[in-house]
Backbone as ProteinMPNN parsed JSONL, in Angstrom:
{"seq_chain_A": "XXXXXXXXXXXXXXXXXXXXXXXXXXXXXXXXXXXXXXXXXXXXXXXXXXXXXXXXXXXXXXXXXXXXXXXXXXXXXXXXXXXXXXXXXXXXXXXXXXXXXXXXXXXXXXXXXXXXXXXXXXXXXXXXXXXXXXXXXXXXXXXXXXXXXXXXXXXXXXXXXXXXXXXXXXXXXXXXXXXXXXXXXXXXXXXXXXXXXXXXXXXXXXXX", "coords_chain_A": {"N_chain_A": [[17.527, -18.171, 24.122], [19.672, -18.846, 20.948], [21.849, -17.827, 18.935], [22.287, -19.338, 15.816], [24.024, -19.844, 13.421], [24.733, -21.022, 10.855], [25.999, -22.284, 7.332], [24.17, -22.305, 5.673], [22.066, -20.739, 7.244], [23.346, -18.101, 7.057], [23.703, -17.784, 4.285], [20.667, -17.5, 3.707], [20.214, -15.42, 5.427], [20.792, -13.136, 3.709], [19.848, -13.426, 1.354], [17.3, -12.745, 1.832], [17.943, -10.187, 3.024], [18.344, -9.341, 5.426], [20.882, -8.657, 8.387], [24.009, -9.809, 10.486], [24.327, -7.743, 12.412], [21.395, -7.197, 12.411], [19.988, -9.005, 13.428], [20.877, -9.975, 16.084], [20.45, -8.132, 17.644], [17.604, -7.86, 17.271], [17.642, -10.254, 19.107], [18.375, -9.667, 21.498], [16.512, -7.463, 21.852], [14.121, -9.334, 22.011], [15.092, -10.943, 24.751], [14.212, -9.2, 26.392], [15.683, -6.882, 26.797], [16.812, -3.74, 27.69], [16.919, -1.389, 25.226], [17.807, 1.084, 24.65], [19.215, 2.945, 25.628], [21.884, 1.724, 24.222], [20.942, 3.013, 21.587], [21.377, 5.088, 21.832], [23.632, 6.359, 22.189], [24.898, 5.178, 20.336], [25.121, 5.788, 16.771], [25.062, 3.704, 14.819], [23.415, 1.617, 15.607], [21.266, 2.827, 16.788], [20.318, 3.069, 13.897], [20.084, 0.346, 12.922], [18.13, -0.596, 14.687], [15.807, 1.228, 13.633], [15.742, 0.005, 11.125], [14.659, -2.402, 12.212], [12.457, -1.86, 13.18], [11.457, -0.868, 10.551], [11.7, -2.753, 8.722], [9.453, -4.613, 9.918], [10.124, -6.018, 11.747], [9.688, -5.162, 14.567], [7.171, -3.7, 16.454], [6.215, -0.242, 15.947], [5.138, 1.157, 17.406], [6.667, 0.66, 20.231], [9.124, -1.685, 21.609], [8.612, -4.105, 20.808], [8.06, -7.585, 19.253], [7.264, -8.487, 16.669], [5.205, -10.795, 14.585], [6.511, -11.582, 12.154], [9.034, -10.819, 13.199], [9.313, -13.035, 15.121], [8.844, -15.244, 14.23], [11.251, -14.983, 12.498], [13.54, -15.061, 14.178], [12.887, -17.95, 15.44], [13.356, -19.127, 13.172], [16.141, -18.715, 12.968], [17.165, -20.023, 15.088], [16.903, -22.798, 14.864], [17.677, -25.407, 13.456], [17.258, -26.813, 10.897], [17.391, -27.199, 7.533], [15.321, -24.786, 6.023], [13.596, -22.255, 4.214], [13.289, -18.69, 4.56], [10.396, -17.429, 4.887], [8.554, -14.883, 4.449], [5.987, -12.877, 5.47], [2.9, -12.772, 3.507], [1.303, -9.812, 1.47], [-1.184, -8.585, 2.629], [-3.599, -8.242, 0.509], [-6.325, -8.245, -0.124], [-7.536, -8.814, 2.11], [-6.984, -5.448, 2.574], [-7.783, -4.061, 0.799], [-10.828, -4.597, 1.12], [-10.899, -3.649, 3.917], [-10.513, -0.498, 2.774], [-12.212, -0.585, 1.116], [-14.714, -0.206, 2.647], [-14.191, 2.356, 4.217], [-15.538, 5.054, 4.491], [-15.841, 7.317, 1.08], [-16.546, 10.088, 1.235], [-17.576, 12.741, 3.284], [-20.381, 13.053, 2.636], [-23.098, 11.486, 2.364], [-25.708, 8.83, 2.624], [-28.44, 7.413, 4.441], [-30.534, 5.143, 5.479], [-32.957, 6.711, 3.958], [-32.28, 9.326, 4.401], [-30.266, 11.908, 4.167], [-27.297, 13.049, 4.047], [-25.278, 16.195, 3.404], [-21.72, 16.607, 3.227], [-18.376, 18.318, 3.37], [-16.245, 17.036, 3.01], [-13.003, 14.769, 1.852], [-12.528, 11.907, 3.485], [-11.058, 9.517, 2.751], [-7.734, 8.89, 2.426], [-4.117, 9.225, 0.978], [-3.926, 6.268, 0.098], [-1.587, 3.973, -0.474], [-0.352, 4.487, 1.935], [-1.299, 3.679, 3.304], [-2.394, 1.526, 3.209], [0.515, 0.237, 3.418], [0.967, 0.815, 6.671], [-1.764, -0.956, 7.378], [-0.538, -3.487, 6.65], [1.742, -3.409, 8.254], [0.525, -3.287, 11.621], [-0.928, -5.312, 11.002], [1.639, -7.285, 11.437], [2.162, -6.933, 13.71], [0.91, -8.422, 15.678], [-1.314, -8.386, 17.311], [-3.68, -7.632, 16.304], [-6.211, -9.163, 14.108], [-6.699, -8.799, 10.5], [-10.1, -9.081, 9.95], [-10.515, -8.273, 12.549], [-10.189, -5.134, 12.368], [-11.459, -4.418, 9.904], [-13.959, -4.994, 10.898], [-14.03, -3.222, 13.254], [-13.987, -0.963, 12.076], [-16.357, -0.647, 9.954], [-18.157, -0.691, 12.427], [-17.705, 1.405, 13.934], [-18.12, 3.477, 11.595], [-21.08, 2.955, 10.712], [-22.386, 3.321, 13.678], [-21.549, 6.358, 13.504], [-23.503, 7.314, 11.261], [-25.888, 6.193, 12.671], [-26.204, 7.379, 14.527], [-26.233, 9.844, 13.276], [-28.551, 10.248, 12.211], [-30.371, 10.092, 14.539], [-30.28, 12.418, 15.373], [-29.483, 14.425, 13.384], [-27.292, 15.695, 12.985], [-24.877, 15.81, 11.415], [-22.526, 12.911, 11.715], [-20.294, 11.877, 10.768], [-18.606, 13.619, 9.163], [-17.207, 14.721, 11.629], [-15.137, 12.553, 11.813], [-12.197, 11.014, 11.413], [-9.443, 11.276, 8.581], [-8.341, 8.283, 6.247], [-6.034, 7.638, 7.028], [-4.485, 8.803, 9.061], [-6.495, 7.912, 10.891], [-5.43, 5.289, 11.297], [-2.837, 5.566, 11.967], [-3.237, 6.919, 14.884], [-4.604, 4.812, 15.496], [-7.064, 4.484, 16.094], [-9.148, 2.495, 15.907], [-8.994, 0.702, 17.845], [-10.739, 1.351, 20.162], [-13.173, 0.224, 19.071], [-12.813, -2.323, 18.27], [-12.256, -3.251, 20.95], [-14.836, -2.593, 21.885], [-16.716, -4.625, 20.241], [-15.189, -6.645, 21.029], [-16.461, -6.947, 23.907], [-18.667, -7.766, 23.302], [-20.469, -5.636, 22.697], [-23.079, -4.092, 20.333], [-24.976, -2.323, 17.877], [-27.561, -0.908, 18.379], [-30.06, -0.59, 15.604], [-31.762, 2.396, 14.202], [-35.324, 2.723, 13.6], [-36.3, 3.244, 10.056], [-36.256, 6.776, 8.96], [-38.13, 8.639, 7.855], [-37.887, 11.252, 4.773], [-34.735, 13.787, 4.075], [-32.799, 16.183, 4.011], [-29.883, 16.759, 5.491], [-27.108, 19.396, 6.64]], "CA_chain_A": [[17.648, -18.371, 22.676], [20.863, -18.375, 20.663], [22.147, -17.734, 17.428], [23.068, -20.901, 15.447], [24.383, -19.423, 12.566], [25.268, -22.146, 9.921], [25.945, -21.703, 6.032], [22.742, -22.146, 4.905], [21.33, -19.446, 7.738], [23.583, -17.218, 6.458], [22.799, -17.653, 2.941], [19.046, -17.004, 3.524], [19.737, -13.863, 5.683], [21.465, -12.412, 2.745], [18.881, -12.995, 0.202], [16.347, -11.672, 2.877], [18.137, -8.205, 3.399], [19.223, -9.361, 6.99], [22.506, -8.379, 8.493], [24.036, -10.664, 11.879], [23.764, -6.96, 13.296], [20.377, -7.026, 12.882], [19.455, -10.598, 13.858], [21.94, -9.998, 17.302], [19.453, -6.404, 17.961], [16.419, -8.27, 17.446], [17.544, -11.019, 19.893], [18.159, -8.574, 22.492], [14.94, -7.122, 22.393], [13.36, -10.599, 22.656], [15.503, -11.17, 25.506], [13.866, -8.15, 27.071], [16.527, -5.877, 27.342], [16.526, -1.827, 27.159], [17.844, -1.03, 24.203], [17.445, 2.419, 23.939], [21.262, 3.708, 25.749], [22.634, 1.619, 23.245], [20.691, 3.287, 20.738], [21.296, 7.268, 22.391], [25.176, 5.871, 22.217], [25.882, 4.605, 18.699], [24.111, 6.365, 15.384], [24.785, 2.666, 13.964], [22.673, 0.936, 16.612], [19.809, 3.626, 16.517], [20.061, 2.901, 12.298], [19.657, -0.831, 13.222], [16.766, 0.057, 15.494], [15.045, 1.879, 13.12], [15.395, -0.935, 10.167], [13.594, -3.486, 12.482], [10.849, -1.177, 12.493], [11.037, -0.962, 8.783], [11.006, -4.267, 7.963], [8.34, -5.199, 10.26], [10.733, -6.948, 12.473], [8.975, -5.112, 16.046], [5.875, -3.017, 16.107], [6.288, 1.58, 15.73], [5.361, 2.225, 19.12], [7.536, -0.053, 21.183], [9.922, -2.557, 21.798], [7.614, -5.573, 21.143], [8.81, -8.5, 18.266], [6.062, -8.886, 15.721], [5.1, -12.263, 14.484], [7.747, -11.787, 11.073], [10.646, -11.26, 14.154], [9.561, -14.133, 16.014], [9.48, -16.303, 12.957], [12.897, -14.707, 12.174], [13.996, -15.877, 15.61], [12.51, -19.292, 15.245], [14.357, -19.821, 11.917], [18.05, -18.661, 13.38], [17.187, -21.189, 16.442], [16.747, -24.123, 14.137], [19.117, -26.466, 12.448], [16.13, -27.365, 10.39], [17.332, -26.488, 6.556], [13.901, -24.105, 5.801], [13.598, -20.985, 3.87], [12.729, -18.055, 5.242], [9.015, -17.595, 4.07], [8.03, -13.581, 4.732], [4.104, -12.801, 5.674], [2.435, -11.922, 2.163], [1.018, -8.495, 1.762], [-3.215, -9.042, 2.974], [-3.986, -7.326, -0.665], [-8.059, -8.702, -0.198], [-8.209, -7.677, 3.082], [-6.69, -4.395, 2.608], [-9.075, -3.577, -0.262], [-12.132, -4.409, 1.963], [-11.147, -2.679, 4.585], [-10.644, 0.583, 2.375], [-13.48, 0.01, 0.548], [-15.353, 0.151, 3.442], [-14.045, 3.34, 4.435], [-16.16, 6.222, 3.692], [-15.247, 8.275, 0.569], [-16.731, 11.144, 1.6], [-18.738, 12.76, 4.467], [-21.408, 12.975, 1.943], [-23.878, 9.651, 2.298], [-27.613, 8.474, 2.766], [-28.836, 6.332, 5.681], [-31.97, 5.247, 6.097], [-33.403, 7.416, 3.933], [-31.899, 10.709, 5.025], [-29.404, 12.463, 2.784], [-26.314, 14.104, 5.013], [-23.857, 16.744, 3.299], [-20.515, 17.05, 3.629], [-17.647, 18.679, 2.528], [-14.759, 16.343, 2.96], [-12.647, 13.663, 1.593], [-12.374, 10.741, 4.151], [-9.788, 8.546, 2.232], [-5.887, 9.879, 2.002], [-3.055, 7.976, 0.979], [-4.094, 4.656, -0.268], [-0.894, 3.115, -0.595], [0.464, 4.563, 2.705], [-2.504, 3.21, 4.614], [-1.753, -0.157, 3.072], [1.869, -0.527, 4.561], [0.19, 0.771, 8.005], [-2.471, -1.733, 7.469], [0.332, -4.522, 6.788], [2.053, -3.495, 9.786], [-0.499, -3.206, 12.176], [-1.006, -6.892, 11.368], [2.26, -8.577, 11.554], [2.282, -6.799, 15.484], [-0.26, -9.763, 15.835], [-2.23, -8.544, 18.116], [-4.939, -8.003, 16.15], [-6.554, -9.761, 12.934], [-7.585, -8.421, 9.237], [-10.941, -9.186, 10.31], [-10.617, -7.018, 13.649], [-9.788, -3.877, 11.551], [-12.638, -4.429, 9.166], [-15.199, -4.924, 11.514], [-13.96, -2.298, 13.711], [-14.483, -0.16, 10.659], [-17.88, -1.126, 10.101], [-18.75, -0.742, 13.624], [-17.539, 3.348, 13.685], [-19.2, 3.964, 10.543], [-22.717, 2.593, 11.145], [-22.549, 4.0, 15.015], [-21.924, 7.347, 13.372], [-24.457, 7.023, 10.582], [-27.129, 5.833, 13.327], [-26.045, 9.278, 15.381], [-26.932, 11.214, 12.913], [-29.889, 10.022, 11.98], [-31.018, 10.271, 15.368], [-29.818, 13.908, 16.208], [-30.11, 15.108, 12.476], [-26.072, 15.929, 12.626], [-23.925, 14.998, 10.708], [-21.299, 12.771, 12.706], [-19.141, 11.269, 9.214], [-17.796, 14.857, 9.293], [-16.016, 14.513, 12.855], [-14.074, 11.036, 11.388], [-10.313, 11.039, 11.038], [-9.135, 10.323, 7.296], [-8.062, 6.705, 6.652], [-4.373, 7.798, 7.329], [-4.742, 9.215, 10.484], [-7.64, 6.417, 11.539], [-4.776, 3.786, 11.436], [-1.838, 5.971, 12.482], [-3.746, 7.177, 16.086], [-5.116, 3.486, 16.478], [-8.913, 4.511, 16.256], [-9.974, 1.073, 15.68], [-8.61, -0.072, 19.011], [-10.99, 1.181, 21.231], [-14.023, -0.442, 18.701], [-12.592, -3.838, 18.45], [-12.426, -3.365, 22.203], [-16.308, -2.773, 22.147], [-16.96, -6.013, 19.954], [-14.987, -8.061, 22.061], [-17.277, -6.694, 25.178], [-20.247, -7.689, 23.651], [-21.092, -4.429, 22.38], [-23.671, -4.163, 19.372], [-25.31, -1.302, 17.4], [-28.91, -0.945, 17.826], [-30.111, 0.601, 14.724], [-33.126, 3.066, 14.295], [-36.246, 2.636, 12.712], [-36.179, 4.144, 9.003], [-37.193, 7.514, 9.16], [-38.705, 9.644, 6.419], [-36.72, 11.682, 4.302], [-34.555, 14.832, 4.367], [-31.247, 16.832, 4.052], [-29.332, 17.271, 6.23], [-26.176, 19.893, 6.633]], "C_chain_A": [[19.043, -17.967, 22.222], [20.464, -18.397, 19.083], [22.484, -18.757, 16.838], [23.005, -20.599, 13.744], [25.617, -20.543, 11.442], [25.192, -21.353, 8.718], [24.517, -21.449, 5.467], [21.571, -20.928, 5.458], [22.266, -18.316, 7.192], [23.204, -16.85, 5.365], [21.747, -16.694, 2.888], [19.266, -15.825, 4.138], [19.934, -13.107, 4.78], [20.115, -12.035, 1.746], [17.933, -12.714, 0.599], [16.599, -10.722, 3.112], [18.804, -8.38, 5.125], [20.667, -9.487, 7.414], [22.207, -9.526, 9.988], [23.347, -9.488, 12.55], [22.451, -6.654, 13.848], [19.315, -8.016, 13.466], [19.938, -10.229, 15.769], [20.532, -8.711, 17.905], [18.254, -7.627, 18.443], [16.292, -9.227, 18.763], [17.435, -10.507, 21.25], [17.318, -7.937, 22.96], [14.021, -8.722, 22.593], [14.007, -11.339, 23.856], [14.978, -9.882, 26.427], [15.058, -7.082, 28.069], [16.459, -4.466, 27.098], [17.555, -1.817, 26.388], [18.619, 0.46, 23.927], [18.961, 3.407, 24.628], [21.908, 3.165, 24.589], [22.073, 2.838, 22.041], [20.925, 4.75, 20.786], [23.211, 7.159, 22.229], [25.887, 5.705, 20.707], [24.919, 4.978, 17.817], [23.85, 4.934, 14.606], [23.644, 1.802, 14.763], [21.884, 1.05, 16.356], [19.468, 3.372, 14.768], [19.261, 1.935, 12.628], [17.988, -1.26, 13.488], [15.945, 0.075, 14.387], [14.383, 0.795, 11.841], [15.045, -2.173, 10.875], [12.661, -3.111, 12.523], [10.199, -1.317, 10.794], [10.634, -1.99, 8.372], [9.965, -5.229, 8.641], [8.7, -6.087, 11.389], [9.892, -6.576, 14.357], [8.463, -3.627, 15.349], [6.733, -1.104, 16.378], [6.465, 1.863, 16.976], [5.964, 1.5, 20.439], [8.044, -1.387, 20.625], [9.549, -3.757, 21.314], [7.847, -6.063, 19.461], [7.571, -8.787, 17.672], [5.946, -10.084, 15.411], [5.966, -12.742, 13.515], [9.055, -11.959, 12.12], [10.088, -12.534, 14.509], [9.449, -15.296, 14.869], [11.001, -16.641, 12.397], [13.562, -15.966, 13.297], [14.024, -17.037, 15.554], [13.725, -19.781, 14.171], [16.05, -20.217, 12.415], [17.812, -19.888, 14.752], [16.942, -22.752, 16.072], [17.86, -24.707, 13.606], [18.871, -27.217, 10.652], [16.669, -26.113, 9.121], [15.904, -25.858, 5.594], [14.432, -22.581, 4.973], [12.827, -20.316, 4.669], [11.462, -17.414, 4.431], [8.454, -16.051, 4.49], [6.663, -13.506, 4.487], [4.038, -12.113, 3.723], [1.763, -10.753, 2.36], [-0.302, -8.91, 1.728], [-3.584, -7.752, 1.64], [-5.928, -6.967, -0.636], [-8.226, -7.833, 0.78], [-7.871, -6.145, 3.362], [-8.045, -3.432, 2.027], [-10.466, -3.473, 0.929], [-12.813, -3.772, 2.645], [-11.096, -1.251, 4.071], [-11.54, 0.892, 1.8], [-14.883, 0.156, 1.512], [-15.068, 0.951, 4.414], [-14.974, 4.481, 3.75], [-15.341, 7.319, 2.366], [-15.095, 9.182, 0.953], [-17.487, 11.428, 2.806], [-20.183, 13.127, 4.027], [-22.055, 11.376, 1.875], [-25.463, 10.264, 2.688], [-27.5, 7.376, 3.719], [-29.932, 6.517, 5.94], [-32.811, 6.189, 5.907], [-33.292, 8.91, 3.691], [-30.813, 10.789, 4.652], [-28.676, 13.741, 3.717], [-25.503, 14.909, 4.085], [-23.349, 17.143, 4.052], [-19.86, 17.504, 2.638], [-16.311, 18.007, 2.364], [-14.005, 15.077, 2.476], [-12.149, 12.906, 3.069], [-11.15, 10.036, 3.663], [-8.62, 9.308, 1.921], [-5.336, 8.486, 1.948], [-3.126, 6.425, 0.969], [-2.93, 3.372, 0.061], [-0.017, 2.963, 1.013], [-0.292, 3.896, 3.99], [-2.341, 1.768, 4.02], [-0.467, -0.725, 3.55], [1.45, -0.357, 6.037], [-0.086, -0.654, 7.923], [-1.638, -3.166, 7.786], [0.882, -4.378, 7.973], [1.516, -3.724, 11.196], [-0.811, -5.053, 12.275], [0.018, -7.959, 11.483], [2.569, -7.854, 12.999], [1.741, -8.012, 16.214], [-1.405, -9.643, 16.509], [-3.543, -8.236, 17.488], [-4.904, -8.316, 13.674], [-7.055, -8.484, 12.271], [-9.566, -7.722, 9.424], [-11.191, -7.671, 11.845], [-10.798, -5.563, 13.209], [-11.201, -3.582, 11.024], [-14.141, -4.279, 10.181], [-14.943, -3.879, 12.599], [-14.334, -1.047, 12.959], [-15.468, 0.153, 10.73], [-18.518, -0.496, 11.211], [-18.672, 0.74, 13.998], [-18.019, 3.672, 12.651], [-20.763, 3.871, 10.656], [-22.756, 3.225, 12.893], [-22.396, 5.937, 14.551], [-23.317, 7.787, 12.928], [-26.18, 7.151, 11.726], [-27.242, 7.269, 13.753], [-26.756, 10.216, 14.975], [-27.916, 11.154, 12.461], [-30.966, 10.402, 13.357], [-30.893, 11.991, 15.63], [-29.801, 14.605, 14.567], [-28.389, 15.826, 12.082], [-25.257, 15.103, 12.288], [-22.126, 14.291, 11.131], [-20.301, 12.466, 11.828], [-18.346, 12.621, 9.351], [-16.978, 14.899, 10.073], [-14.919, 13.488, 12.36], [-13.078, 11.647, 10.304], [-10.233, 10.35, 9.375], [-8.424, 9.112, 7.902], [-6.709, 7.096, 7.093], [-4.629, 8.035, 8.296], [-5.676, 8.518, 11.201], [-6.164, 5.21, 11.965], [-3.62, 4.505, 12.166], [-1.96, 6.359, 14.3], [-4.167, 5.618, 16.12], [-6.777, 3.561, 17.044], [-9.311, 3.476, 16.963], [-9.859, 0.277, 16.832], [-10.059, -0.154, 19.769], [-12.6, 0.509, 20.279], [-13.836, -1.374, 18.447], [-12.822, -4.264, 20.261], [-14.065, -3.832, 23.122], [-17.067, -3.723, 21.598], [-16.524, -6.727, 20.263], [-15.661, -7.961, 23.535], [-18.712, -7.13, 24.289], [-21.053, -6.804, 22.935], [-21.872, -4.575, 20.977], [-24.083, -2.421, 19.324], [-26.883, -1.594, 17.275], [-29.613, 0.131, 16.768], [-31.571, 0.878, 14.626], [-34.334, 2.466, 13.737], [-36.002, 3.258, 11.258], [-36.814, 4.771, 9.127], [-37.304, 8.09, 7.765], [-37.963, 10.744, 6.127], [-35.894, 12.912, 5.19], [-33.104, 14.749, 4.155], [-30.933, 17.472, 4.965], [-27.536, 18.149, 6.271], [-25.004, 19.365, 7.133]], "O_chain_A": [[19.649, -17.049, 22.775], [19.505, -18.722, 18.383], [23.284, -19.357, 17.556], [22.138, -21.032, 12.985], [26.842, -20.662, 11.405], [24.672, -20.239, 8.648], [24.024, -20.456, 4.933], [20.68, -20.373, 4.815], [21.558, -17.391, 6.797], [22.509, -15.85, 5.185], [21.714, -15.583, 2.359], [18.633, -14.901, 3.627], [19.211, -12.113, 4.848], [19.576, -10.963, 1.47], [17.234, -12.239, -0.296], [15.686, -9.992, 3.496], [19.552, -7.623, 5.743], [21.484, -10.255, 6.907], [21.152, -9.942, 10.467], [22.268, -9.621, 13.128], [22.152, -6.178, 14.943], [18.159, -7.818, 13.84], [19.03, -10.32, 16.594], [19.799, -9.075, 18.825], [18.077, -8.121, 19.557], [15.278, -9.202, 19.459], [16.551, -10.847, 22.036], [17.158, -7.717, 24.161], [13.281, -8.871, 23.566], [13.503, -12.442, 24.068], [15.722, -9.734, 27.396], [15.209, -6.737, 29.241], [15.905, -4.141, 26.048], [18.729, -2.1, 26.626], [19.605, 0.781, 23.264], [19.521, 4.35, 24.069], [22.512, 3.961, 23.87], [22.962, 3.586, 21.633], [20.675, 5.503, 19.845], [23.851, 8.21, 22.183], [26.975, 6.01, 20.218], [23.792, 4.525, 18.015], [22.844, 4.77, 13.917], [22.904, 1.263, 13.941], [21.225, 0.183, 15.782], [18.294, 3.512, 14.424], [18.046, 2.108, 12.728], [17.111, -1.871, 12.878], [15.34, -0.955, 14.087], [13.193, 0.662, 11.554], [15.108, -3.169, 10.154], [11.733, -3.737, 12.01], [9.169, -1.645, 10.204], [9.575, -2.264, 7.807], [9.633, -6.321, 8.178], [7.872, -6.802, 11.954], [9.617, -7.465, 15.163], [8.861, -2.874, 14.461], [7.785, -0.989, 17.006], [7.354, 2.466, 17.579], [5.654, 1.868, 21.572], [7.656, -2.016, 19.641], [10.418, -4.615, 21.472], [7.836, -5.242, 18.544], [6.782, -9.433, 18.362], [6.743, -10.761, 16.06], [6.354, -13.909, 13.57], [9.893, -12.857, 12.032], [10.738, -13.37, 13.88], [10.23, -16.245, 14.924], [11.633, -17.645, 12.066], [13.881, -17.152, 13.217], [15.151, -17.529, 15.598], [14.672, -20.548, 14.344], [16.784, -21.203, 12.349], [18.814, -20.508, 15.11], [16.823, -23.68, 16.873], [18.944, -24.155, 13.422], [19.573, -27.732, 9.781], [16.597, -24.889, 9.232], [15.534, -26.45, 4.581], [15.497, -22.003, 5.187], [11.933, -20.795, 5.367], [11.668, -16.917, 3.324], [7.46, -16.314, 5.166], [6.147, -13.973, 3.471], [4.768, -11.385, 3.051], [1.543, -10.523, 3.549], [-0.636, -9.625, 0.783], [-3.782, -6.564, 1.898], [-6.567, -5.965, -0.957], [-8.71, -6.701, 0.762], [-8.43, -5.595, 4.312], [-8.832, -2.608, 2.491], [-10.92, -2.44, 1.421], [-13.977, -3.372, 2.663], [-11.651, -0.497, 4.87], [-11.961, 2.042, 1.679], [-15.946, 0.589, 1.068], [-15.475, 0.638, 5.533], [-15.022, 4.662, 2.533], [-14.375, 8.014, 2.68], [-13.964, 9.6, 1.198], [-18.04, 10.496, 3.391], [-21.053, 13.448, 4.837], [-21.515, 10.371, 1.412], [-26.039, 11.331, 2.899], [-26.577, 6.562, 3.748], [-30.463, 7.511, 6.435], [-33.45, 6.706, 6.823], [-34.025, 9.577, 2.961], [-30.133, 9.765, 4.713], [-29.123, 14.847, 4.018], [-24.619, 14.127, 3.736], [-23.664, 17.735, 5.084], [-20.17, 17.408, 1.451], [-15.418, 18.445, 1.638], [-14.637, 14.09, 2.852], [-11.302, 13.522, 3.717], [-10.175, 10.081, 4.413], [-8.628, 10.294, 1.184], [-5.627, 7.373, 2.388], [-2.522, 5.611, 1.668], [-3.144, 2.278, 0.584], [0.662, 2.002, 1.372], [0.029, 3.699, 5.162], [-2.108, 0.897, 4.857], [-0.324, -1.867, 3.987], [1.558, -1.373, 6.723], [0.743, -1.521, 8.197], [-1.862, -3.866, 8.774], [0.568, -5.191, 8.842], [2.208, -4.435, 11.925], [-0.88, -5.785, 13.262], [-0.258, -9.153, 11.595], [3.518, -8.444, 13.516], [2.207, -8.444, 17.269], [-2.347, -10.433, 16.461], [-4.548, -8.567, 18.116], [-4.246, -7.994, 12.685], [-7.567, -7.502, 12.809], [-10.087, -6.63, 9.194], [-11.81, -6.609, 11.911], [-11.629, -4.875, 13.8], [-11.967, -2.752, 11.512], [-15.1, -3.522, 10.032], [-16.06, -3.544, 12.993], [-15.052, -0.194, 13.48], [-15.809, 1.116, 11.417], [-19.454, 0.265, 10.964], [-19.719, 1.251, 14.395], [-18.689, 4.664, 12.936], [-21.487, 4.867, 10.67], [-23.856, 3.775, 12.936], [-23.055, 6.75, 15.199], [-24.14, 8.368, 13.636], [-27.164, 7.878, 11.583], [-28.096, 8.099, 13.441], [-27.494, 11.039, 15.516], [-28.395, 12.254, 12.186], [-32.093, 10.88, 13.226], [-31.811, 12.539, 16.241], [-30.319, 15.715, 14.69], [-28.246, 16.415, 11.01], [-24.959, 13.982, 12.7], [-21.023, 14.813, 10.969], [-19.206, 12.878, 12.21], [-17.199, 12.444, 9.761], [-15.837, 15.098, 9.656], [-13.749, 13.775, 12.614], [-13.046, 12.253, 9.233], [-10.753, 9.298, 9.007], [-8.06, 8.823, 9.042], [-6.44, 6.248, 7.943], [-5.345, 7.124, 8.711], [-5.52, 8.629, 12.417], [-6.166, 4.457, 12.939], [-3.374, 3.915, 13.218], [-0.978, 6.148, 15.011], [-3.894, 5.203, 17.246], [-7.405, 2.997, 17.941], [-9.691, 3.391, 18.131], [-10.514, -0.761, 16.924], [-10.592, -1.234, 20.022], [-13.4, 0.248, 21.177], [-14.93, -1.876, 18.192], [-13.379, -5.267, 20.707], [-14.416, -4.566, 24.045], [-18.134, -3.937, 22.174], [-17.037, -7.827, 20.054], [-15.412, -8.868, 24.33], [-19.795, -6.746, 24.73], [-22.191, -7.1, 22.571], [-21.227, -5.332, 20.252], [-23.788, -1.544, 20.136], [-27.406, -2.279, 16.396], [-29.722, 1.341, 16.97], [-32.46, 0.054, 14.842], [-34.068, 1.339, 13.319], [-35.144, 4.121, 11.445], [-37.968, 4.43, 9.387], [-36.563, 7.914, 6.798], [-37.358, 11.299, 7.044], [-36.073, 13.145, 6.386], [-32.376, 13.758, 4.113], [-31.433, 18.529, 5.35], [-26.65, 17.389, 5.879], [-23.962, 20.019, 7.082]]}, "name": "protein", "num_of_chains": 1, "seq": "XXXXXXXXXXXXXXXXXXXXXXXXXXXXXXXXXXXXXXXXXXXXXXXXXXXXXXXXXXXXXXXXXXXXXXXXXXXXXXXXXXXXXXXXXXXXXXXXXXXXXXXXXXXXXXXXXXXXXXXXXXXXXXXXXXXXXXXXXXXXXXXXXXXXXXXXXXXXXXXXXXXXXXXXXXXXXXXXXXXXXXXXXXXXXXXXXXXXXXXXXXXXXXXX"}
């Protein structure tokens, strides 16, 4: 892949926030090169670095070109006069998935009435740029998240219904759910197949 840097790609990087320096970086890592001497070498490099993370250009925990870089990429490899069209922010599915986050570790299931003492939800807005990020890595869908969600909430829920403890209490706030990568290893278990068999309803009670 090359650069094919015409007026009109310039233009658009401009009113996109993109420098050559950081178009030239990005290419480099999609050419699978180690970046990271350059980046232990030059404070401007490691800046660089850091603002393709920011802008979504390659994923937090490595090297790897998100689906906004490889669009980027695409664009500068064209001749094809296009604007550059940036992912919209998933506002719906953000919501969904937060509102199907537990408030609290206080709930009812099936009956049976658990306290807790803790807030579940932190940082709304900071778990929404996560959330955005997280999905222009590509590797996994809106949908994945959500139903990974789902699928650790009701598997606790069932738990403690069966055993009478209260498992909602052990679960990571939403900030720290998305920042560790919870949800991985339960998307993992709905793409195996995996289901939740849930109890019978039992008859009441409080539980601690």
């Amino acid at each position: 892949m090359k650069i094919n840097v015409t007026p009109f790609h310039f233009e658009e990087l401009i009113k996109k926030g993109y420098s050559l320096d950081l178009i030239f970086l990005l290419m480099l890592i999609h050419n699978e090169m180690d970046i990271s001497l350059m980046c232990r070498g030059s404070a401007k490099i490691d800046s660089l670095h850091q603002s393709l993370t920011r802008k979504g250009l390659i994923s937090e925990t490595e090297d790897k070109i998100t689906t906004m870089g490889t669009e980027l990429l695409v664009f500068m490899d064209t001749k094809e006069e296009r604007k550059i069209v940036k992912n919209k922010k998933s506002t719906t599915e953000f919501d969904e998935w937060w509102n199907a986050f537990p408030g609290t570790d206080t709930y009812e299931h099936k009956g049976r009435k658990f306290s807790g003492a803790r807030s579940l939800r932190a940082g709304k807005d900071d778990c929404r740029i996560k959330f955005d990020k997280i999905l222009l890595e590509g590797e996994h869908t809106s949908k994945d998240l959500i139903e990974a969600l789902k699928y650790d909430v009701l598997q606790k829920k069932e738990v403690s219904v069966k055993t009478g403890n209260n498992k909602l209490s052990y679960m990571q706030n939403s900030l720290t759910y998305l920042n560790q990568r919870t949800y991985e290893a339960f998307i993992d278990l709905i793409k195996a197949g995996n289901s939740i068999e849930e109890t019978d309803k039992p008859t009441g009670g409080i539980y601690i």
